[in-house]
LUMPA-259144 format. One record per residue (C-alpha): residue number from 1; residue in one letter; x, y, z. Coordinates in nm, 4 decimals, padded with zeros to 6 digits, m for minus. Layout:
N
+-----+------+----------+----------+----------+
| seq | type |       xx |       yy |       zz |
+-----+------+----------+----------+----------+
| NUM |    a |        X |        Y |        Z |
...
+-----+------+----------+----------+----------+
END
This chain:
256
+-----+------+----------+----------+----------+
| seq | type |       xx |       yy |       zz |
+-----+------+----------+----------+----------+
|   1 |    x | m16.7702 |  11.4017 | m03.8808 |
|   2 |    x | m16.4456 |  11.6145 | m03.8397 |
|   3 |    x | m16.4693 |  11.6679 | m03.4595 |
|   4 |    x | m16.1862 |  11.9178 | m03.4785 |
|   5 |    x | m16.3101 |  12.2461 | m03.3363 |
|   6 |    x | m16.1040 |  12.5752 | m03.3334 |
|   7 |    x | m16.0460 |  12.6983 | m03.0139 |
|   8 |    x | m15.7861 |  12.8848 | m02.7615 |
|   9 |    x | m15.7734 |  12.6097 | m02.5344 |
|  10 |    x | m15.4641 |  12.4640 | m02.3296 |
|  11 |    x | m15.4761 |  12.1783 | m02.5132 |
|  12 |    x | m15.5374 |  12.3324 | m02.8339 |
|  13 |    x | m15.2131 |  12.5086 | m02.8041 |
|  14 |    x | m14.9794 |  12.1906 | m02.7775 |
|  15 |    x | m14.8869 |  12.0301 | m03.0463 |
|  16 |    x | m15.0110 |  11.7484 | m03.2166 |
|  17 |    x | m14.7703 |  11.4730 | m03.1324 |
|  18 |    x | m14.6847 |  11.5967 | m02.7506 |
|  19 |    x | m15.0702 |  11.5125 | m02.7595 |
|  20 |    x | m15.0248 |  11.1657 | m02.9437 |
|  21 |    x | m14.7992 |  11.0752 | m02.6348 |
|  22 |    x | m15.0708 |  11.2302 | m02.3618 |
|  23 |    x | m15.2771 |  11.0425 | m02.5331 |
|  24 |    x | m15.0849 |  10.6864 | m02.5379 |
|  25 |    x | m14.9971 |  10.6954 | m02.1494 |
|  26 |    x | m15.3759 |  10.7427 | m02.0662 |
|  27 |    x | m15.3988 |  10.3973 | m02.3070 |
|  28 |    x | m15.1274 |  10.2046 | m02.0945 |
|  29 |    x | m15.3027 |  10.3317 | m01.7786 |
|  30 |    x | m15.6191 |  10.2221 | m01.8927 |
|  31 |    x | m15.4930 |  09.8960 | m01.9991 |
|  32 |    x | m15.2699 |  09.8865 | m01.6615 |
|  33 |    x | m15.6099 |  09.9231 | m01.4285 |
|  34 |    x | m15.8508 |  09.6258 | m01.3196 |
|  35 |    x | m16.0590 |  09.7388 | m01.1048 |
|  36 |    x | m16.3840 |  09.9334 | m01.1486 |
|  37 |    x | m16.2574 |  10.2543 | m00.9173 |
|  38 |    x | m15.9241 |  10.2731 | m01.0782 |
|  39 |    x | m16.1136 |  10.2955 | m01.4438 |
|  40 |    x | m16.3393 |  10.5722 | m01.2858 |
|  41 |    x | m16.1033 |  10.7613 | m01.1565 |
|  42 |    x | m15.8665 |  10.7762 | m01.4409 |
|  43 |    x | m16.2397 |  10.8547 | m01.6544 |
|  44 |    x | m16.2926 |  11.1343 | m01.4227 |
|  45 |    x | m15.9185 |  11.2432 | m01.5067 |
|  46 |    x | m15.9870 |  11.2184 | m01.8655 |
|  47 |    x | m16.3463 |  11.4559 | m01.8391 |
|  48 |    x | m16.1820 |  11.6586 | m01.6409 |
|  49 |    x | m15.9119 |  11.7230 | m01.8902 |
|  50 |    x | m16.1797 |  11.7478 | m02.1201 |
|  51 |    x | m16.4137 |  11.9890 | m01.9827 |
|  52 |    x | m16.1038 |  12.2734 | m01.8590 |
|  53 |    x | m15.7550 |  12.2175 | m02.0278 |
|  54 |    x | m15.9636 |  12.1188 | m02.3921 |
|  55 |    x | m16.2394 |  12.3356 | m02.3418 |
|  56 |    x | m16.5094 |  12.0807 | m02.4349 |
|  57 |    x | m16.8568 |  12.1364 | m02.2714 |
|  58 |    x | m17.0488 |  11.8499 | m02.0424 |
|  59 |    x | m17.2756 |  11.8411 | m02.2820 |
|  60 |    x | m17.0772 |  11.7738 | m02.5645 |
|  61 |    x | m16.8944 |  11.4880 | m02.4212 |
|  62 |    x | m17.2384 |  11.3156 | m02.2786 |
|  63 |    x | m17.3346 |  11.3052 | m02.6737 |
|  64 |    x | m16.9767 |  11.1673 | m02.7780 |
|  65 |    x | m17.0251 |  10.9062 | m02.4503 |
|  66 |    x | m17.3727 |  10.8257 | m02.6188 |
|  67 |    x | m17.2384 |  10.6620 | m02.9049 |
|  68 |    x | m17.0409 |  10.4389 | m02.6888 |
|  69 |    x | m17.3197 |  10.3290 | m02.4628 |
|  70 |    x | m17.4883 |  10.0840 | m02.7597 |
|  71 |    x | m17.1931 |  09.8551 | m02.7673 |
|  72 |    x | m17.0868 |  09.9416 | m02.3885 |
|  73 |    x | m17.3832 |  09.8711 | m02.2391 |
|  74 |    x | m17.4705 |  09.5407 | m02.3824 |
|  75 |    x | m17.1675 |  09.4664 | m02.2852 |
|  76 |    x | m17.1668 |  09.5372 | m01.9372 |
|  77 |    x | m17.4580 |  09.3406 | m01.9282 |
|  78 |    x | m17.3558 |  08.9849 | m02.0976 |
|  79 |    x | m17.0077 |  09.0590 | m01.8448 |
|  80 |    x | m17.2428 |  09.0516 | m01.5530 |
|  81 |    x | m17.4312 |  08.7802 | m01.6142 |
|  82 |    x | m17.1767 |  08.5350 | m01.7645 |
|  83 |    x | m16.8003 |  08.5834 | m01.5213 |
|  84 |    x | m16.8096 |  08.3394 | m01.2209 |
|  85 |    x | m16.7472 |  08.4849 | m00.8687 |
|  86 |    x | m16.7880 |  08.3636 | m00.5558 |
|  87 |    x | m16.9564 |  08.6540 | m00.3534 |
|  88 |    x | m17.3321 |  08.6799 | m00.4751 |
|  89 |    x | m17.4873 |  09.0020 | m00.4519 |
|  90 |    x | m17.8281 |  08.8954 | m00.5941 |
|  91 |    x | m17.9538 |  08.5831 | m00.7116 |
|  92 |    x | m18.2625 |  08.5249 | m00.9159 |
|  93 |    x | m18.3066 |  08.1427 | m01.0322 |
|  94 |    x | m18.0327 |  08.0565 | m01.2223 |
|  95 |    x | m17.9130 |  08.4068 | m01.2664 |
|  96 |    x | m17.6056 |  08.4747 | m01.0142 |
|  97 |    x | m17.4925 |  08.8360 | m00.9634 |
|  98 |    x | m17.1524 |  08.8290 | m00.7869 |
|  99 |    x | m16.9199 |  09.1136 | m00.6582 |
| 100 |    x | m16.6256 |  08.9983 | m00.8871 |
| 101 |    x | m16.8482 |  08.9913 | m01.1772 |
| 102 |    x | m17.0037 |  09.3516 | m01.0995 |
| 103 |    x | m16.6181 |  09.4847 | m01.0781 |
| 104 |    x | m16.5302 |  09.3282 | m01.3657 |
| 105 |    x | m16.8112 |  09.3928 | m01.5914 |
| 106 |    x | m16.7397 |  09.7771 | m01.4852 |
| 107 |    x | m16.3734 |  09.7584 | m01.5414 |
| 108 |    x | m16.4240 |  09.6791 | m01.9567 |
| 109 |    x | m16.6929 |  09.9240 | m01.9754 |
| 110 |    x | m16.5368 |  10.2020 | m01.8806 |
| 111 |    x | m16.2112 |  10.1228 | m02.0384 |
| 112 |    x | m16.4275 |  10.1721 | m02.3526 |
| 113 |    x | m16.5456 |  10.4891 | m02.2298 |
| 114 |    x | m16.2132 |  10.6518 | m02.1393 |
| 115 |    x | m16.0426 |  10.4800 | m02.4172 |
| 116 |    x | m16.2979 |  10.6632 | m02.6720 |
| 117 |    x | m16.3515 |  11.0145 | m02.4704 |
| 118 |    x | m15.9511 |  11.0523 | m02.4514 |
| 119 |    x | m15.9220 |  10.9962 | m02.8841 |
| 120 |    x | m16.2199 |  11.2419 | m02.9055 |
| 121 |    x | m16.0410 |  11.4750 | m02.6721 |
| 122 |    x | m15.7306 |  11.4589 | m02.9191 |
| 123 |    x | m15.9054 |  11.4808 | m03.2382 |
| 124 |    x | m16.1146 |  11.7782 | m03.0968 |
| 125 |    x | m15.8319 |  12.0076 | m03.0119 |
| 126 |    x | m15.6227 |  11.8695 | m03.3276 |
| 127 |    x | m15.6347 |  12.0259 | m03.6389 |
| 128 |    x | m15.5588 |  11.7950 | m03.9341 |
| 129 |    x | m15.3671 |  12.0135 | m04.1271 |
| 130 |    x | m15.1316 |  12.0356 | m03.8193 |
| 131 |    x | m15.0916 |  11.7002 | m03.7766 |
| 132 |    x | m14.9687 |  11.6297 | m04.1205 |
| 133 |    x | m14.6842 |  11.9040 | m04.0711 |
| 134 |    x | m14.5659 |  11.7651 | m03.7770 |
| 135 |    x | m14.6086 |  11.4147 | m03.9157 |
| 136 |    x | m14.3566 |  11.5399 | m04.1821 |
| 137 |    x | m14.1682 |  11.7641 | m04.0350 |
| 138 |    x | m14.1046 |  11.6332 | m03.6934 |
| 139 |    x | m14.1080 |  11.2692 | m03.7341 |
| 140 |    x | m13.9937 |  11.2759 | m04.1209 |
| 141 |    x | m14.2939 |  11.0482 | m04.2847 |
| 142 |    x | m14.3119 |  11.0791 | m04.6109 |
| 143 |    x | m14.5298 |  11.3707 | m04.7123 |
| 144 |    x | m14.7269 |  11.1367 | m04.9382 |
| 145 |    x | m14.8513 |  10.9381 | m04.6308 |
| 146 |    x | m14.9259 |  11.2527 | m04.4371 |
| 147 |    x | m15.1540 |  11.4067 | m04.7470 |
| 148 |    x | m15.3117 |  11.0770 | m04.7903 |
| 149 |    x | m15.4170 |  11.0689 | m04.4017 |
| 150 |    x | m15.5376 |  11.4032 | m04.4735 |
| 151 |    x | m15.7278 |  11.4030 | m04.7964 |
| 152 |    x | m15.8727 |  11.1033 | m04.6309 |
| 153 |    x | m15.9970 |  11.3097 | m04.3223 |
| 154 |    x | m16.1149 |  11.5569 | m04.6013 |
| 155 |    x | m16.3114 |  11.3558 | m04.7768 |
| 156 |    x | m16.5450 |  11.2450 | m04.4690 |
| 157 |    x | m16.7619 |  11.5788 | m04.4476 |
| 158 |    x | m16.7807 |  11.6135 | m04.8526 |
| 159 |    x | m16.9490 |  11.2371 | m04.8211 |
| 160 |    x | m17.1679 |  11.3371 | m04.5525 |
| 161 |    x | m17.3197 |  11.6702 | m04.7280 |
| 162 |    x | m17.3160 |  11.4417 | m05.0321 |
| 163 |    x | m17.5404 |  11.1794 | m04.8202 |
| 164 |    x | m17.7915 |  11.4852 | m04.7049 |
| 165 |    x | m17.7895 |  11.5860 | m05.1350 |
| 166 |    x | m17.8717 |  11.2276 | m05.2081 |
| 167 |    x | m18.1080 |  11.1905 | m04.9401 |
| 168 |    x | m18.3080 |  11.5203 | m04.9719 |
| 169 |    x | m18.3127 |  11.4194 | m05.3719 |
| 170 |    x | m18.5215 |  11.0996 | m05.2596 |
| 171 |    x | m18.7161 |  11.3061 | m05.0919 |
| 172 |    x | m18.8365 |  11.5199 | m05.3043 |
| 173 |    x | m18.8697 |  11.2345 | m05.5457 |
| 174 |    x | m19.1442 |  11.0593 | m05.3059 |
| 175 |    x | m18.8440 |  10.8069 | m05.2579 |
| 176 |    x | m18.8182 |  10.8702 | m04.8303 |
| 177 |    x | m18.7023 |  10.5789 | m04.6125 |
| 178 |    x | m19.0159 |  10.3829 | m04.6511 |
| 179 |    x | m19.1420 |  10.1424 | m04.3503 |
| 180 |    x | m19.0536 |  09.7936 | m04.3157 |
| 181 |    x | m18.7284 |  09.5949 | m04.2862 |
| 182 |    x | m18.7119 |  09.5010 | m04.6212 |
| 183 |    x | m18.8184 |  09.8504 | m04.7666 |
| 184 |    x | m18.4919 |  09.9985 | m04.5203 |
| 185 |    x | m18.3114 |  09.7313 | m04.6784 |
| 186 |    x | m18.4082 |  09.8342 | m05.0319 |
| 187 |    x | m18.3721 |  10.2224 | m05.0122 |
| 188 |    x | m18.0218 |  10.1772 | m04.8093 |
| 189 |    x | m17.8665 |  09.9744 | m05.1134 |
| 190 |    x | m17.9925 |  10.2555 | m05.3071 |
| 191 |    x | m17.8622 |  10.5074 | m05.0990 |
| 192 |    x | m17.4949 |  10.3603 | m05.0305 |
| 193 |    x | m17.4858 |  10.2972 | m05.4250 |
| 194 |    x | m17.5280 |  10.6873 | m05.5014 |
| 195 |    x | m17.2813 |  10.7722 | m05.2047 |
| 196 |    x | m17.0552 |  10.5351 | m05.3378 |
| 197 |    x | m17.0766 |  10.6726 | m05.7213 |
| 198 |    x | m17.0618 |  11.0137 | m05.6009 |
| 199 |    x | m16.7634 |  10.9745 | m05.4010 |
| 200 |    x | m16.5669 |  10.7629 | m05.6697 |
| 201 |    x | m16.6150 |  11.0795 | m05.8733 |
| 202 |    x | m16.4603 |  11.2628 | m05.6435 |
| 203 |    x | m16.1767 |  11.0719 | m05.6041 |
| 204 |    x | m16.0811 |  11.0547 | m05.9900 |
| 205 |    x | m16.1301 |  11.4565 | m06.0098 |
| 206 |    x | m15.8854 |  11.4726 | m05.6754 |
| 207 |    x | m15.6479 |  11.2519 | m05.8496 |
| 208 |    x | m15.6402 |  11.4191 | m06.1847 |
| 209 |    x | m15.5884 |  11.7571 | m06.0103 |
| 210 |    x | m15.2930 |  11.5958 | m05.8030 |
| 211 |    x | m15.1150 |  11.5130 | m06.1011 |
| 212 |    x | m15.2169 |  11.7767 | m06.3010 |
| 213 |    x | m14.9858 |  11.9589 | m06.0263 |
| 214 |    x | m14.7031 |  11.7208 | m05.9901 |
| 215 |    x | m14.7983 |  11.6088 | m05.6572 |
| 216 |    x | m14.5303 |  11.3139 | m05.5539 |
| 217 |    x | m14.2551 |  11.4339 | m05.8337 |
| 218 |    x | m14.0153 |  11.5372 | m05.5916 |
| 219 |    x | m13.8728 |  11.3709 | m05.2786 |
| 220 |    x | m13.9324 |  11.7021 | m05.0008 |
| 221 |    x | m14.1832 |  11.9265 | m04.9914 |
| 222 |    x | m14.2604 |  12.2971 | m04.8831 |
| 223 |    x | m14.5568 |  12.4292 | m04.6072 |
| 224 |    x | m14.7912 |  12.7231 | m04.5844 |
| 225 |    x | m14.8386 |  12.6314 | m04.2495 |
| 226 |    x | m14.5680 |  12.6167 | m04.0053 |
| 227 |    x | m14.4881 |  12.3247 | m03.7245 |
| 228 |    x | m14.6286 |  12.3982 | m03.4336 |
| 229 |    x | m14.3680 |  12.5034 | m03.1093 |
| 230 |    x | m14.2742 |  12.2189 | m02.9137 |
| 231 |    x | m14.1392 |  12.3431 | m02.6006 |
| 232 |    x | m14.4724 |  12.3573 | m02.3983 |
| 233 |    x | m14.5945 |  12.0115 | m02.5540 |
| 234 |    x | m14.2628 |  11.8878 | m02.4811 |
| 235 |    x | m14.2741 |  11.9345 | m02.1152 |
| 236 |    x | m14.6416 |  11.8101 | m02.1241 |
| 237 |    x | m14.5207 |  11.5099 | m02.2828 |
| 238 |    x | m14.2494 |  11.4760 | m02.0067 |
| 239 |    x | m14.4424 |  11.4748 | m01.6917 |
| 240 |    x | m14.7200 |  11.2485 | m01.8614 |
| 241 |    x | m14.4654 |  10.9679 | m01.9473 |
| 242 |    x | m14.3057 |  11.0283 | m01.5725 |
| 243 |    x | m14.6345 |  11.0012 | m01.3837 |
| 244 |    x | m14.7470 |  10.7157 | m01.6453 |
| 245 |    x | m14.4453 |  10.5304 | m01.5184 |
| 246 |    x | m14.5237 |  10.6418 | m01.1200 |
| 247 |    x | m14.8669 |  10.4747 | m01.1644 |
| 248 |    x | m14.7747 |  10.1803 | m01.3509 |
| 249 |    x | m14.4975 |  10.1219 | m01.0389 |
| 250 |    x | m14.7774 |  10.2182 | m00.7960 |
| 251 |    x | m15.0536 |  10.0062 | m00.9143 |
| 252 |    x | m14.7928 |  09.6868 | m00.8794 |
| 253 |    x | m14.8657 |  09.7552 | m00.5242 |
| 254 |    x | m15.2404 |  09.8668 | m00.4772 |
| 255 |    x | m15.4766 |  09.6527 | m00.6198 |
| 256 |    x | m15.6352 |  09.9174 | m00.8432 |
+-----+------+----------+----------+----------+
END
């Protein structure tokens, strides 16, 4: 659940919030761009990036692209079939294929795509703790913010081994995900309630220990870790936003 993998990547290397920025100009382009080639292109771009400045295998993005495709897909589909046009590709009965729908349908899909592969990208070359310094350090949030973002990124692998405990308990119990909707049902109320218990526990033992150490008592805050440099990122950050704004002036002109 914590996508961030250590690595010696180019991207890995940057810091967090020249990132952040990298990562908001691909959003405006991908918000700035109609049509179906301009959203592959700028897709190709982003699994590009992926695949040789992040390090992230083919592979590894097809499965993060899978989880996508069961809202994307559907999607695409309902697009197609419902946004007028006036040149028909295919016709069968009442059901009109036209070339404005087909571009269109394409356009939000891939948005969706790109939009999800480039967060993905950033949260796999970004490690948490990293992002709270420079959170703190570099744009001067209050460090209570920063740890909460980052407990709350903690938590999320502690309540998924805590979801393979409860459900290899069951199991053992004769209490597996029986057949039937209404069985699934049953045994997922069960399941979410133990989750749920387990995970309040948690919470009140993190909190007492926070306290217990005088977390919050004071208004600054020292580091183990130190920010990450900023020159590199900096300049990353630079020619992004400048090419961002090239494309955005471009695309006024080209019907992309």
């Amino acid at each position: 659940m914590i996508a961030y993998q250590k690595q010696q990547s180019h991207l890995h290397r940057i810091d967090p919030l020249s990132k952040l920025v990298l990562l908001f100009c691909i959003a405006l382009l991908v918000m700035r761009l109609h049509s179906s080639l301009g959203q592959v292109l700028l897709l190709c771009t982003v699994a590009c990036m992926a695949r040789w400045a992040a390090g992230m295998p083919w592979k590894k993005q097809a499965k993060a692209l899978a989880v996508v495709a069961g809202f994307a897909v559907p999607y695409f589909l309902v697009t197609l079939l419902t946004v007028p046009g006036g040149q028909v590709l295919a016709q069968w009965g009442p059901l009109r294929f036209t070339l404005e729908a087909l571009d269109t349908a394409g356009s939000v899909t891939l948005r969706m795509f790109t939009v999800f592969l480039s967060s993905y990208v950033f949260m796999f070359t970004t490690d948490p703790r990293d992002m709270v310094v420079s959170l703190t350090l570099r744009l001067r949030i209050p460090y209570r913010f920063a740890f909460g973002l980052s407990m709350a990124l903690t938590f999320l692998p502690l309540l998924q081994e805590e979801g393979r405990s409860i459900s290899a308990a069951h199991q053992v119990r004769g209490q597996g995900k029986p057949d039937g909707i209404r069985g699934k049902l049953e045994w997922g109320r069960t399941f979410a309630a133990a989750v749920m218990h387990n995970s309040l526990r948690r919470i009140q033992q993190t909190a007492g220990a926070m306290e217990a150490k005088g977390f919050g008592a004071y208004p600054d805050r020292t580091f183990l870790r130190t920010a990450m440099p900023v020159r590199k990122g900096r300049i990353i950050a630079i020619m992004a936003v400048a090419l961002t704004a090239g494309l955005w002036w471009y695309t006024q002109n080209v019907n992309l």
